[in-house]
C-alpha positions as CSV (number, residue, x, y, z in Angstrom):
1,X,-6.2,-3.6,-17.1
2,X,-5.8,-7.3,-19.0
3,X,-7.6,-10.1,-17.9
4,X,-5.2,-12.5,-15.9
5,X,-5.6,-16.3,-15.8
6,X,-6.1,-18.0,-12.3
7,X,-1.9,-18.1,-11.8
8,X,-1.9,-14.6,-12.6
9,X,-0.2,-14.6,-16.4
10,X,-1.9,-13.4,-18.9
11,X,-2.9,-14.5,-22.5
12,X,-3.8,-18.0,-23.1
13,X,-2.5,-21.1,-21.0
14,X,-1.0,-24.2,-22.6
15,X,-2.0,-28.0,-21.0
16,X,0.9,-27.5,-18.1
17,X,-0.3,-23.9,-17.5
18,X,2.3,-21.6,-18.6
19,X,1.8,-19.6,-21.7
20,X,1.6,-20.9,-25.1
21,X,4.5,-20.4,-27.2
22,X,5.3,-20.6,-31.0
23,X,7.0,-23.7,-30.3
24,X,4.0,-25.6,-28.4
25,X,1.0,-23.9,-30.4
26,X,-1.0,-26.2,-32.2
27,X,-0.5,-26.4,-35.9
28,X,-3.6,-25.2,-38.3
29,X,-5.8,-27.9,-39.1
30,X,-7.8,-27.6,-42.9
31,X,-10.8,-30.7,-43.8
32,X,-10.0,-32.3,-47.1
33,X,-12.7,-32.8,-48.8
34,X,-12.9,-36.9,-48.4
35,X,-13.0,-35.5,-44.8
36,X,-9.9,-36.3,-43.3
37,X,-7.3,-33.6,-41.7
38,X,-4.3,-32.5,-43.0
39,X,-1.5,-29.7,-41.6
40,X,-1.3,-26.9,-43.2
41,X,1.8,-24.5,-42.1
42,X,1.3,-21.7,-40.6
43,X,1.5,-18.2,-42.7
44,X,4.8,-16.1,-41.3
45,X,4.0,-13.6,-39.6
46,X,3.8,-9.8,-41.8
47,X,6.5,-7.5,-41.4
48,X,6.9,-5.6,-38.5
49,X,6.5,-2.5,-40.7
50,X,3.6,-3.5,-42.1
51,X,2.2,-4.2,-39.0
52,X,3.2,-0.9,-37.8
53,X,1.2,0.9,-40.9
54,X,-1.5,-0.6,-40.3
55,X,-2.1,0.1,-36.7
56,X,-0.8,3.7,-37.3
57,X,-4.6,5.6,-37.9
58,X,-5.8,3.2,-34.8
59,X,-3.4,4.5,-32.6
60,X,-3.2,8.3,-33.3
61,X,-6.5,8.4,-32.8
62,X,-6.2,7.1,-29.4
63,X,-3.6,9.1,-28.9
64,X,-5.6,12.3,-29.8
65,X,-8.6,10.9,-27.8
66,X,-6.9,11.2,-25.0
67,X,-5.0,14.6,-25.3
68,X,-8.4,16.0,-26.0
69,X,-10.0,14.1,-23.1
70,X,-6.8,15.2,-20.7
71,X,-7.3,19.4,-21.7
72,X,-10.8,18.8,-20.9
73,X,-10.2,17.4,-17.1
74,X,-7.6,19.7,-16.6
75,X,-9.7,22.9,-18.0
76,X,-12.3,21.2,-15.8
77,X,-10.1,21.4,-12.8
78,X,-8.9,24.9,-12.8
79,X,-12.6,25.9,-12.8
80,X,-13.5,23.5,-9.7
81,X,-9.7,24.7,-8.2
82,X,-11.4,28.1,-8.7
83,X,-15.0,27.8,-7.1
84,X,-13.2,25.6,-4.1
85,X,-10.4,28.5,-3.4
86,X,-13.7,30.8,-3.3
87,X,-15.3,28.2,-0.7
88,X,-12.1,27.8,1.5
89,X,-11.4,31.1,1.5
90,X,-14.7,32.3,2.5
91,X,-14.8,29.4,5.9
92,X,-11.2,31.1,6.7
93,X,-12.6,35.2,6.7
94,X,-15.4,33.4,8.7
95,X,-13.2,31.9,11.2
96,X,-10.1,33.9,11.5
97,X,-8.9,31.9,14.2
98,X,-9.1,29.1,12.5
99,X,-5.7,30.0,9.7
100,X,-5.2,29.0,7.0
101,X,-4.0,25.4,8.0
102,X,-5.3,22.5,9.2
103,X,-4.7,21.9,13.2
104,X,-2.9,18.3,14.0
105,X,-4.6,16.1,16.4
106,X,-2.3,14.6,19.2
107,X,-4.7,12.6,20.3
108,X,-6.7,10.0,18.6
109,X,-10.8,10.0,19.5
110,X,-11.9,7.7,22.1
111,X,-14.0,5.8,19.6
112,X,-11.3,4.4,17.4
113,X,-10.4,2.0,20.6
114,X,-14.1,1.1,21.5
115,X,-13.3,-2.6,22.1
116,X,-17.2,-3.3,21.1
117,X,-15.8,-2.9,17.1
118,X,-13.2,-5.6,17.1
119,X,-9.6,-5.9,17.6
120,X,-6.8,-4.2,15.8
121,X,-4.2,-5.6,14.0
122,X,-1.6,-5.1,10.7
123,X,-0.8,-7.2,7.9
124,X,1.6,-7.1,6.0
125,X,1.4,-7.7,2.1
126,X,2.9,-10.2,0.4
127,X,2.9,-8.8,-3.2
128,X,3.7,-5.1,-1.9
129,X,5.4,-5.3,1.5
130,X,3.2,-2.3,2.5
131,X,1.6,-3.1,5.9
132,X,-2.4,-2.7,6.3
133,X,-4.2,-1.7,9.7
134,X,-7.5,-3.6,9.8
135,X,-10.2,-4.2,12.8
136,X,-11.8,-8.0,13.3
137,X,-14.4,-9.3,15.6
138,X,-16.4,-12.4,15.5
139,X,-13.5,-14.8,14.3
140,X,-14.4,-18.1,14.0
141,X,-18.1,-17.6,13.8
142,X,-18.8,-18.1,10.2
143,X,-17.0,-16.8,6.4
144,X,-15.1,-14.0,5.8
145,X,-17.2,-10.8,5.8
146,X,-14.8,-7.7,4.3
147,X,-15.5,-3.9,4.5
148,X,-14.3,-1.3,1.5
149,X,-14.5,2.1,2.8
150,X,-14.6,5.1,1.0
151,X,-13.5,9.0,1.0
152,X,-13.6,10.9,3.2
153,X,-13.6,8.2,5.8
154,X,-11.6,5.2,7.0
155,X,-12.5,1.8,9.1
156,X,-14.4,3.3,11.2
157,X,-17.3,4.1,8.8
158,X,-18.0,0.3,9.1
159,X,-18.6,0.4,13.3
160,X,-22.5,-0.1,13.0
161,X,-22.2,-3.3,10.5
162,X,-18.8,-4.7,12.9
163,X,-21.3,-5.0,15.6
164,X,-24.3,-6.3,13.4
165,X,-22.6,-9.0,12.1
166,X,-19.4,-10.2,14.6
167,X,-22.5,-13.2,15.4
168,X,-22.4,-14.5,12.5
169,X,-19.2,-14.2,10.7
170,X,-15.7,-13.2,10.8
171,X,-16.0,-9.2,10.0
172,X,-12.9,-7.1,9.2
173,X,-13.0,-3.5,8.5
174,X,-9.2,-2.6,7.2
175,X,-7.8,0.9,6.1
176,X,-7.3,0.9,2.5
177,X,-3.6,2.0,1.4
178,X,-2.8,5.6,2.2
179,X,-5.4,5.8,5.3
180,X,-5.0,5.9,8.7
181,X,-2.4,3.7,10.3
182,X,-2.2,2.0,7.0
183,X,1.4,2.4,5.1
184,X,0.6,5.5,2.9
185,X,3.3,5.6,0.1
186,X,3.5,9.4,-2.0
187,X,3.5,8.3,-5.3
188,X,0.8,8.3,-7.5
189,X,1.6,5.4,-9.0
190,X,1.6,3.5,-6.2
191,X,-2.5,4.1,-6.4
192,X,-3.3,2.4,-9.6
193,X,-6.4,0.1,-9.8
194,X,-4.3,-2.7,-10.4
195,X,-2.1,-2.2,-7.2
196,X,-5.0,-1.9,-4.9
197,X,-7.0,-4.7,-6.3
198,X,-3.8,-6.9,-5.4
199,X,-4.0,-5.1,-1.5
200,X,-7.3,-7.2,-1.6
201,X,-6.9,-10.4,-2.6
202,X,-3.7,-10.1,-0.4
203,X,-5.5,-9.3,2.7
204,X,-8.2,-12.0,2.0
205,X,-5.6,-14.8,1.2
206,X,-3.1,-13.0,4.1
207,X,-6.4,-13.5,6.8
208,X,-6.5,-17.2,5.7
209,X,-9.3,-17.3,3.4
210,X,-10.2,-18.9,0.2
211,X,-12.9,-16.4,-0.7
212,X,-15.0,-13.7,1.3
213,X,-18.0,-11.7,1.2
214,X,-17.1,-8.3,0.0
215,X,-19.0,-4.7,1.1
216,X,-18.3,-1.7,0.0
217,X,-19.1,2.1,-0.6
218,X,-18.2,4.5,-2.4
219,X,-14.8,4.2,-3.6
220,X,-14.3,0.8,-2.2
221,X,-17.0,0.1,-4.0
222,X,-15.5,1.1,-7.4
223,X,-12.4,-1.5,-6.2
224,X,-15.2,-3.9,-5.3
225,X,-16.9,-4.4,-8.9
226,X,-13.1,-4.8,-10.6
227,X,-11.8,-7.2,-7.8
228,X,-15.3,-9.2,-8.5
229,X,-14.1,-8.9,-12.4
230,X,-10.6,-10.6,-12.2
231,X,-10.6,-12.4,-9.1
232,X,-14.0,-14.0,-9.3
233,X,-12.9,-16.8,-7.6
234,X,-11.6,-15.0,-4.4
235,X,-15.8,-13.4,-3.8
236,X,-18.7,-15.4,-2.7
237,X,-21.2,-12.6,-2.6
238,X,-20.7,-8.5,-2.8
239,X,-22.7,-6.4,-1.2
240,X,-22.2,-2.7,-2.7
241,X,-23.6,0.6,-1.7
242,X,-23.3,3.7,-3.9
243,X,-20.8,3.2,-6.4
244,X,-20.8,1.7,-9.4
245,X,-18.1,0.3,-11.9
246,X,-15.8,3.1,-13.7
247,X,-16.8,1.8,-17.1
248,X,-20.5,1.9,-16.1
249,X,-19.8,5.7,-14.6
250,X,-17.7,6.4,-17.7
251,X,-20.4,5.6,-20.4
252,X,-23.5,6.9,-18.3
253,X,-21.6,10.4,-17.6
254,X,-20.9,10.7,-21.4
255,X,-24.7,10.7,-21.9
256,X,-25.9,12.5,-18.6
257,X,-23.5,15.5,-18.6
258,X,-25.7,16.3,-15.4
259,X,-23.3,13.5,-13.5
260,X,-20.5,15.4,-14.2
261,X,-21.5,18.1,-12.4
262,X,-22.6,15.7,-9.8
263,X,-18.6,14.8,-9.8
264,X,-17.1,18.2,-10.1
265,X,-14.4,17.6,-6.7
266,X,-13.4,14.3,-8.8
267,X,-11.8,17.3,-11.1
268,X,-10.3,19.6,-8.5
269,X,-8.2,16.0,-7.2
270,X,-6.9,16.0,-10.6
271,X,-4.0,18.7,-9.7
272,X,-0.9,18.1,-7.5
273,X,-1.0,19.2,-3.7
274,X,-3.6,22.6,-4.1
275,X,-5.9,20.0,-3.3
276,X,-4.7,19.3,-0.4
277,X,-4.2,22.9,1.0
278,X,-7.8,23.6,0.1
279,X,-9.2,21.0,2.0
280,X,-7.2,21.4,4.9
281,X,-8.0,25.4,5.1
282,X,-9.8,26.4,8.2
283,X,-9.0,23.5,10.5
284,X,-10.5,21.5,7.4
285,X,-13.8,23.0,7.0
286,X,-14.8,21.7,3.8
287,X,-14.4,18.0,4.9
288,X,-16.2,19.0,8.0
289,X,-19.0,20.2,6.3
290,X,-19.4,17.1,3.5
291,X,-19.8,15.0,6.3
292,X,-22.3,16.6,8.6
293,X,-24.3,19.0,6.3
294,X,-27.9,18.8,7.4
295,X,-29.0,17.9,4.0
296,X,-26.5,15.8,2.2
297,X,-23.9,14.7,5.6
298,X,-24.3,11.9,7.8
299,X,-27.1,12.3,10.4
300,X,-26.4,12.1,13.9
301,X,-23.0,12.4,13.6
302,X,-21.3,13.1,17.1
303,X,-18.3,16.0,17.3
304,X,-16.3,12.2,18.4
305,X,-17.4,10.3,15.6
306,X,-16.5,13.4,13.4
307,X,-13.2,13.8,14.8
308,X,-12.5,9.7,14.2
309,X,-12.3,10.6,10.4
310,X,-10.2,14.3,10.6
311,X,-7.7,12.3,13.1
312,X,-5.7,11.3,10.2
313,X,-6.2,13.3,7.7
314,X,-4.9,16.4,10.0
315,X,-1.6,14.2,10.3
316,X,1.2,15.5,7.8
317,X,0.7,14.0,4.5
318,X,-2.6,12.5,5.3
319,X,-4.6,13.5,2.4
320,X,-2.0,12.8,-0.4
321,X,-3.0,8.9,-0.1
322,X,-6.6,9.2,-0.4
323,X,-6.2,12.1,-3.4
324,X,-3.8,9.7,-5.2
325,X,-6.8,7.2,-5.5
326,X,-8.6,10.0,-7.9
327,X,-5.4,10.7,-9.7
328,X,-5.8,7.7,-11.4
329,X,-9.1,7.6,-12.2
330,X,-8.4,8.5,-16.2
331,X,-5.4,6.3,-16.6
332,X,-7.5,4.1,-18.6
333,X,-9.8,5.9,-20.0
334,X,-11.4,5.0,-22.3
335,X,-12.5,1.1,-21.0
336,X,-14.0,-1.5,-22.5
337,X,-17.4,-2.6,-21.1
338,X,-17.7,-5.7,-18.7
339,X,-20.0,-8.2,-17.8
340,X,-20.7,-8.2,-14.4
341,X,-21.6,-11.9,-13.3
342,X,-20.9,-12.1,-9.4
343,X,-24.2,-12.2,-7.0
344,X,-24.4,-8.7,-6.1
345,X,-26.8,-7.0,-3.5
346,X,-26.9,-3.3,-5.0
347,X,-28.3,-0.8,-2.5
348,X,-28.5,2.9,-3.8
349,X,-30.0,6.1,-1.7
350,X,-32.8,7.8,-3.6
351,X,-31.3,11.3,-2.4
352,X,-27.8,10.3,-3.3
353,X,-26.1,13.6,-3.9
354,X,-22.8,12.1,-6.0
355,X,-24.7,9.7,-7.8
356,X,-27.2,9.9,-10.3
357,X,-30.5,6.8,-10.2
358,X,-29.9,6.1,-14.0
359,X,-26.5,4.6,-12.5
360,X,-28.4,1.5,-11.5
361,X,-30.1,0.7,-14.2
362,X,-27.0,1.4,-16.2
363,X,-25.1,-1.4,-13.6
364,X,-28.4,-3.7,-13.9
365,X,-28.0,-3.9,-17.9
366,X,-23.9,-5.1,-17.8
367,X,-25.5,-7.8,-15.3
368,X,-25.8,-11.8,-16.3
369,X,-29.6,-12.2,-15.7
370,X,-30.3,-13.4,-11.7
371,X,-27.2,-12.2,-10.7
372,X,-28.4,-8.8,-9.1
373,X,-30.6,-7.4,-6.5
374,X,-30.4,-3.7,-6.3
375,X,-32.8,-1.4,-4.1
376,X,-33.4,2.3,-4.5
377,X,-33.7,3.1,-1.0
378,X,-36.1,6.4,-0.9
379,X,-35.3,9.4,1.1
380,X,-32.2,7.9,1.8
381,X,-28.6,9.7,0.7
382,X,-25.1,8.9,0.0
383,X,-24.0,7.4,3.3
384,X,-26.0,4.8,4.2
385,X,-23.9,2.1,6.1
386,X,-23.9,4.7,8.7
387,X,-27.0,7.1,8.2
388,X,-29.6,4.4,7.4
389,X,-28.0,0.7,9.2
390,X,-30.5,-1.1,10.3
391,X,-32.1,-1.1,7.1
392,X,-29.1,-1.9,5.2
393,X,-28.6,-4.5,7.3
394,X,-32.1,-6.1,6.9
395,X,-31.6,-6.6,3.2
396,X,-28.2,-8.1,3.8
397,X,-29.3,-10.6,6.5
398,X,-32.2,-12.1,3.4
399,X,-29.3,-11.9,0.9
400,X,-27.0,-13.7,2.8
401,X,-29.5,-16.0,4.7
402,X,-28.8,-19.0,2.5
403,X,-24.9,-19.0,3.3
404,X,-25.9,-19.1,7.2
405,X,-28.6,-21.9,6.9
């Protein structure tokens, strides 16, 4: 992705704001040496051939970079395709009944309409046309507060911090592209990092704000730390938990090969629809048992709750949205580091089962000085908007005290 100017073109900007051309580009300028300035022409530009040569080793090395680093994912994912087919396959001989296939729900859970979370609503885009479910309390009562969600989950991963915060400021939880009630196109390109950074700033500017505060996890987290990159202007404060910026993850798992293995589903996404079928296997055990596993799950989590993230995956197509995300993970790769300069409240669970410690010291190093507060939260895992709440929420009510003052 290129860094955009405020109007959204790229490159430089001339006095009126469009793009400087040849034509309005300022001539070269050389000292004399009494001092004064003289034009000196421009040199013409070397031929397109040489030009060409030139860049010629640069970009066959990229070029073989990325072969190489494509056969590795994919040789990568057969191996997690295999050990996951072994997994599935085992939850189905345990629970014949079950099939092979994941049942539909008719019926969405009770919970999704518990009027205690907020309203519902849709909005629809203005860059994409796709139309966005979303959930709002407390409008009127202060800024913008935004929710990100992550995988597997959905709006309603944010129902404890809807109810904490409604007081105070305007909250909205929405469904990301290709979740829930959300328009979900198929194609994978319609899942790019650049695409759904635009969802955001459309949903902020579509809600009537000039900027909000943005909170995240997981993989809205990742979208979090770009949208703070190249719409700076659009976040006031970010509050992230568990995630960290790809070009952070992609440097630190290059030296921590113990990440990777940390990552190894990230791999199986990679391949078209298999995927899919595996997850879905025995009324979708594996998804079942990433979110409720005694050790690593979310505590407390009720057969409703449960059943208020499954709802839409078990609808046809559900999971090729949220897959897609993952599908474009490597389109980039490499990326160039960035300097992270937005004020950030970083909380990260000490038993985080995804993600490695070293990531935050890793995110805390890309940071301008005084710009970050980040918090190793011990004993605490992956999930903690939901597992741990009330003490996510007391360091967000000190971070955000002086916007409320």
């Amino acid at each position: 992705m290129r860094p955009t100017n405020p109007d959204g073109t790229e490159g430089p900007q001339a006095k009126g704001g469009g793009p400087l051309s040849p034509d309005t580009a300022p001539p070269l300028l050389q000292v004399t040496p009494a001092g004064s300035a003289a034009v000196v022409p421009e040199r013409s530009d070397m031929p397109e051939l040489v030009v060409t040569a030139l860049l010629a080793p640069s970009r066959l090395s990229l070029k073989l970079l990325r072969a190489f680093m494509w056969s590795l994912v994919f040789s990568v994912a057969l191996v997690a395709a295999a050990v996951y087919g072994c997994i599935a396959f085992t939850h189905v001989l345990c629970r014949p009944r079950r099939g092979c296939c994941g049942r539909r729900r008719s019926a969405s859970p009770a919970c999704l309409s518990d009027p205690s979370l907020g309203e519902h609503g849709f909005l629809n885009l203005k860059s994409s046309g796709l139309r966005l479910h979303y959930v709002s309390a407390g409008q009127g009562n202060g800024p913008l507060m935004l929710f990100l969600h992550g995988f597997p989950e959905n709006w309603f991963s944010w129902r404890y911090q809807l109810r904490e915060f409604q007081s105070r400021f305007h909250v909205v939880a929405v469904d990301l592209r290709g979740y829930g009630p959300s328009d979900a196109p198929r194609d994978v390109d319609c899942y790019t990092i650049d695409l759904l950074l635009v969802d955001i700033k459309d949903v902020i500017l579509g809600l009537g704000y000039s900027k909000c505060i943005l909170v995240a996890h997981d993989w809205g987290a990742l979208l979090a730390w770009h949208f703070s990159i190249y719409y700076p202007s659009l976040v006031e404060r970010m509050v992230v938990v568990s995630g960290a910026p790809m070009s952070v993850y992609q440097d630190y798992s290059l030296h921590h090969i113990s990440q990777f293995f940390r990552s190894h589903y990230m791999f199986l996404f990679q391949l078209p629809w298999l995927p899919e079928k595996l997850l879905s296997m025995s009324d979708f055990q594996i998804l079942k048992t990433t979110l409720t596993h005694h050790k690593t799950g979310i505590p407390r989590l009720t057969p409703n709750e449960l059943e208020a993230f499954l709802y839409n995956f078990s609808q046809p197509g559900g999971l090729i949205g949220p897959l897609n995300y993952y599908r474009n993970l490597f389109r980039n790769f490499p990326l160039e580091p960035q300097e992270l300069a937005t004020p950030t409240l970083l909380l990260w669970g000490e038993k985080d089962t995804y993600l490695e410690q070293g990531l935050v010291e890793a995110i805390s190093s890309r940071f301008v000085p005084g710009r970050l507060e980040a918090h190793i939260l011990p004993g605490m895992g992956h999930w903690i908007p939901q597992s741990n709440p009330q003490e996510m929420h007391q360091y967000m009510w000190v971070f955000l005290q002086d916007l409320l003052d």
